[in-house]
N, C-alpha and C positions, 0 to 999 in steps of 0.2 A: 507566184513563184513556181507552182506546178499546173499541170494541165487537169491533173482532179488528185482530190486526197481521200485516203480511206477513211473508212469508220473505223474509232478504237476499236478493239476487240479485247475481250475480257483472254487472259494465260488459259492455254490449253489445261483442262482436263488432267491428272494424274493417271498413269497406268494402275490399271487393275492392280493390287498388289502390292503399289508405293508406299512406304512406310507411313505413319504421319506422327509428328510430336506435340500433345496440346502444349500449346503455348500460353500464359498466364498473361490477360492483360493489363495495365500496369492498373485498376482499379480495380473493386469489389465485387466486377464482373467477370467470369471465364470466357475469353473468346474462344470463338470455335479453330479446331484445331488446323494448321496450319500444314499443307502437304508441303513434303520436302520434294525441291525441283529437281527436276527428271534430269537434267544436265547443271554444268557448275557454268555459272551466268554472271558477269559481273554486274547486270542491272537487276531489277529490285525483284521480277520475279512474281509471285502472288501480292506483294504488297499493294493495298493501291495508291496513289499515289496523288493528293489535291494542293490545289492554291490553295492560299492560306491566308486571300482577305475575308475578314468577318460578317459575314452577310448576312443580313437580317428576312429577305423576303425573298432570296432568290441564291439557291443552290449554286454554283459555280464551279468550273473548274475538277468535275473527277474526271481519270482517267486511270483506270486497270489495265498494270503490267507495263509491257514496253514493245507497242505495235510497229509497224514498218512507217515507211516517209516514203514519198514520189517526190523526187526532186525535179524541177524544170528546168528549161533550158536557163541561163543567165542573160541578162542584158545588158551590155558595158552603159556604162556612165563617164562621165566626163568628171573628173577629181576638183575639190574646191578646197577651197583654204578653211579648215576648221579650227575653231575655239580648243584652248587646254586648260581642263579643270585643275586646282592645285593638287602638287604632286606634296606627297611626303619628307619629299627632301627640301620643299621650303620650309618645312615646321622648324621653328624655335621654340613650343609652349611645352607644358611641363606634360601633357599626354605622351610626349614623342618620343622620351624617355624610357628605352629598353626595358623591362621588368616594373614598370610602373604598376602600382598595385590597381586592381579592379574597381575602387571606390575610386580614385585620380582620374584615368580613361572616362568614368561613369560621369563625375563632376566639370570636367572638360569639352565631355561632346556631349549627353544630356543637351545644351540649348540647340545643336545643328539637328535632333532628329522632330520629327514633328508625325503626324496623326493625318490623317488625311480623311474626311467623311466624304463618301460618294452619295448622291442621291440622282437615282433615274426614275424614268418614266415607272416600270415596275416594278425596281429593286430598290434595294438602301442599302449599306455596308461600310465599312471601313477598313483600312489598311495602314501603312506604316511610308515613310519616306526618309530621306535627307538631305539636310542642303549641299551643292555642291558648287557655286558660287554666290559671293556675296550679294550679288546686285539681283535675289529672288529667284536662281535656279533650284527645282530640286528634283532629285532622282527618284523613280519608284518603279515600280511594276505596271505592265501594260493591263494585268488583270482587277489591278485596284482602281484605275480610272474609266476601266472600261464601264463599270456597274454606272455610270453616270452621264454613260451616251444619250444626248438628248432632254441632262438633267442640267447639274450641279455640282461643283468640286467649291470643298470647302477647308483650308489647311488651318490645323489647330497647333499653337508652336508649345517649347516646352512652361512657358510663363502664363500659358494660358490666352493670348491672343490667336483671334481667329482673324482670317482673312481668305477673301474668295481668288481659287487657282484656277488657271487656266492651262490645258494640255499645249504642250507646246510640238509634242509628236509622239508618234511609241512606233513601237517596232515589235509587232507580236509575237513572229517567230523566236527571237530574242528574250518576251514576255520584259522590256522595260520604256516605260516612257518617263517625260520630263513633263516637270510642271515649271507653271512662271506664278511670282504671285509680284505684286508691286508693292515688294518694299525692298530699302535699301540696307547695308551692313549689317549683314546677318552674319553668323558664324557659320564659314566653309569649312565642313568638314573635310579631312586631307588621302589623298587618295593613295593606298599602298601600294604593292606590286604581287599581285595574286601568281605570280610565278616562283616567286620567292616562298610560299608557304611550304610547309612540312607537316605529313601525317604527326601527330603527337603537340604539335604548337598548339599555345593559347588560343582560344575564341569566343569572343564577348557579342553578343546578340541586344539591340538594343530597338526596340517597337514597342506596339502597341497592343498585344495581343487581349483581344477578348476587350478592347475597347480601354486598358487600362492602361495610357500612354505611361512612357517615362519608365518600361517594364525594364530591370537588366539580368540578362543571366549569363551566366559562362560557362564553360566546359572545352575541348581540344577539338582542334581539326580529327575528325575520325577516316576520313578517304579521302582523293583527290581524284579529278577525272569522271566522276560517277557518269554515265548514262542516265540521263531521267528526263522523261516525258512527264507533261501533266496540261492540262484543259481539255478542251471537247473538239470535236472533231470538226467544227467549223474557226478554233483558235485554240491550236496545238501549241506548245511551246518545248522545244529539245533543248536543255540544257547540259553542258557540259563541269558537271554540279560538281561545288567543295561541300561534303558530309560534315556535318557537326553534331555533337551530344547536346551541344547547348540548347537549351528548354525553345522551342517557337510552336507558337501556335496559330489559330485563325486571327487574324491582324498585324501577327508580325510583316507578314508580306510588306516588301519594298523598304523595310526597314534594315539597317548596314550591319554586317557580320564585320567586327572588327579584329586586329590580332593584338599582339600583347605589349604594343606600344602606341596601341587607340588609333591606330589607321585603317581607312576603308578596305577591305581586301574580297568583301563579295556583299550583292544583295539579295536577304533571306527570300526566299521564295515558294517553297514547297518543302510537303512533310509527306512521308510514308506513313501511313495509318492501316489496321483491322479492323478499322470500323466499319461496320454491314449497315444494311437496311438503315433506318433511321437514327439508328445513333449515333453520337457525335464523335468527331472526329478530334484528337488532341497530340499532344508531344509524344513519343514511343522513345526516344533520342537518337529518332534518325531524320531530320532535318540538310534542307539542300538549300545553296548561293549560289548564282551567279559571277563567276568569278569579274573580279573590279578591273582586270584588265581588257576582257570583252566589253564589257557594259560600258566601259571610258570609251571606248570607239563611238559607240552607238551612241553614247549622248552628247559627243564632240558632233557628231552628223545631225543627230535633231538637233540641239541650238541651232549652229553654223546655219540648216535649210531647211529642218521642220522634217526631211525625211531621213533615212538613214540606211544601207544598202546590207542586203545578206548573200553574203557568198555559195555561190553552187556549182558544179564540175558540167549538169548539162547531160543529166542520167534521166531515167525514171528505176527503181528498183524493182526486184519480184518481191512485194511482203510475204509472200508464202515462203519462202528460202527461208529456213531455220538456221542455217549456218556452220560452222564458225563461216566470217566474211559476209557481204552483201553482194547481191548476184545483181549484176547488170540486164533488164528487161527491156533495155531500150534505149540506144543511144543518139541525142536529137543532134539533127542537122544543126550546122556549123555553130556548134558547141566548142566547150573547152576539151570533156572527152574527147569527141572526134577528131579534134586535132592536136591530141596526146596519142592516139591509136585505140582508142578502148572498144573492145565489139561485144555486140548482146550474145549475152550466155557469162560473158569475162565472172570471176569470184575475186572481189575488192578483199584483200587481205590482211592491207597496210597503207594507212596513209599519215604520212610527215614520221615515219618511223614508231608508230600508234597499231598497235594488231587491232583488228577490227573483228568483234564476234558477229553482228547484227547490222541489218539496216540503219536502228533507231543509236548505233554506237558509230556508223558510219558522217551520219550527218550530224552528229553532234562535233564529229571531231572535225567536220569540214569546219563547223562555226568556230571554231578557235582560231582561225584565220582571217584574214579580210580580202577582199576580194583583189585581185592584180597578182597574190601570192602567188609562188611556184611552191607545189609541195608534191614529193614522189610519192608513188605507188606500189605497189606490187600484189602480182594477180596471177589466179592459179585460172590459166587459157587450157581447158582441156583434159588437165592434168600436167600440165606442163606450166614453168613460172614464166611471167612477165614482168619488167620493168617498166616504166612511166614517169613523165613528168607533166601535171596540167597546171597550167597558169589559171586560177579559179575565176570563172566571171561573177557575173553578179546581179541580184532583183534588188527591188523595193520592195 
């Protein structure tokens, strides 16, 4: 998708002087104290930030703060007819039910979520999934099946039946792939509409964490929109995360954030932790999804052709620009930039009506679209404003 990607880079340094407040972590330990950032940042900041499947012989997935992204040029594709997962609005069962108590939602989707054991060459771990058609699709995270490149994928359901899965695609950037397993009439869990959510709504979390399938917790949508980065710098994943309190930890990954009438509305995926050096990482109650209306794109494209397309404008950034906005370093030939007007040096300042602080808040916001989209712009040329319109192309 780019022509080269940086190294994460750990948050600058505090000025000399910066206050700091210890912060209490939520166990018997005192973490070390936490500097207050130098500017007001919608993304996380000093926190760091990891995947959250459960790995047993191989570390995965940190990534401190929220570094820049090199976007590459896009490459159009030819559109194909894809698969639709069930929506919400076919449910007649008693989950569906507005205000439905959290033990009902719990005893309703319970059988759709299942456990996923990875086993590769020289890791093992596990993570969290769910079904999202009956004839053995299921949804999860591109970093829970990666542990098993070259291994084994193995899905464990809620009754205790195991049966071996097969990748059907992922989409990294995205951080979700699909599994297939061979069997039939399974319970599809029902797919909400993560635009519809509201700070303060219900959110029920349902995975595996720490290996203890069938795990449920709840708590409210706490943000929307979040900015967050998390994996390593050869499998970055930029999501454009819904915040929740609800409890997740290592294994929830790929496991479904539901809201308060048991419908899919994102998939758990990472956690902000202060965890240092070797110790472990767990809940703080600041926990990120994938909102269910990206992720339905992406996995209407892997079934349908196994791949799945992500949308780009056809920039490279400066990661040094601190900001607010993301500074254009480079605009590639016959791109969508370029034939929106965009020129190196431009300050990205808005895009689809979205103020952009950063880099890593620019390409998140690009991913909330699919590629063919027209979405405007606006850029400080100079010091002076500009208008835009790019039709977004598109990679693999």
């Amino acid at each position: 998708m780019s022509d080269q990607t940086p190294e994460p880079v750990m948050p600058p340094a505090p000025a000399q002087g910066s206050p700091v407040d210890p912060v209490p972590a939520p166990s018997v330990v005192t973490a070390p104290a936490v500097p207050a950032p130098a500017t007001s940042r919608r993304g996380l900041g000093v926190f760091a930030v990891i995947m959250i499947a459960a790995v047993t012989s191989l570390v995965v997935g940190l990534f401190a703060g929220l570094g820049g992204y090199l976007m590459g040029q896009g490459i159009d594709s030819s559109s194909s007819t894809v698969v639709s997962l069930p929506q919400a609005s076919d449910d007649t069962g008693a989950a569906s039910t507005p205000g439905a108590s959290i033990a009902a939602i719990a005893a309703a989707e319970l059988p759709s979520v299942v456990s996923i054991v990875a086993t590769g060459a020289n890791s093992a771990g596990s993570g969290s999934g769910f079904v999202i058609r009956s004839d053995g699709y299921i949804l999860t995270n591109n970093h829970v099946v990666a542990i098993a490149k070259g291994g084994k994928l193995e899905v464990v359901f809620n009754d205790g039946t195991r049966i071996k899965g097969d990748v059907v695609g992922t989409n990294p950037e995205y951080d979700i792939a699909v599994v297939k397993v061979a069997k039939k009439g399974l319970p599809a869990m029902l797919i909400g509409n993560s635009d519809e959510v509201s700070v303060g709504d219900m959110a029920i979390a349902i995975g595996a964490p720490l290996g203890l399938d069938g795990t449920v917790t709840a708590g409210i949508i706490s943000a929307l929109d979040r900015p967050v980065t998390a994996g390593d710098s050869g499998d970055t994943s930029f999501i454009n995360a819904i915040q929740t309190d609800a409890a997740i930890n290592p294994g929830n990954s790929g496991g479904p954030l539901l809201d308060g009438a048991g419908h899919v509305i994102g998939i758990n995926s990472a956690i902000a932790s202060m965890a240092t050096g070797n110790s472990e990482a767990g809940s703080i109650g600041l926990g990120f999804a994938i909102p269910i209306n990206t992720a339905k794109r992406i996995a209407e494209e892997l079934i349908s052709t196994g791949t799945s397309q992500t949308p780009v404008i056809g920039v490279n950034l400066d990661t040094n620009y601190e900001g607010p906005g993301a500074k254009v370093l480079e605009v590639k030939a016959n791109g969508p930039s370029e034939a929106a007007g965009l020129q190196k040096g431009d300050i990205i300042t808005s895009l689809g009506g979205r103020l952009i602080e950063d880099a890593t808040e620019l390409v998140v916001a690009i991913r909330t679209h699919a590629p063919g989209d027209k979405v405007d712009v606006k850029i400080d040329r100079g010091g002076g404003s500009v208008s835009a319109t790019i039709t977004l192309g598109s990679a693999e």
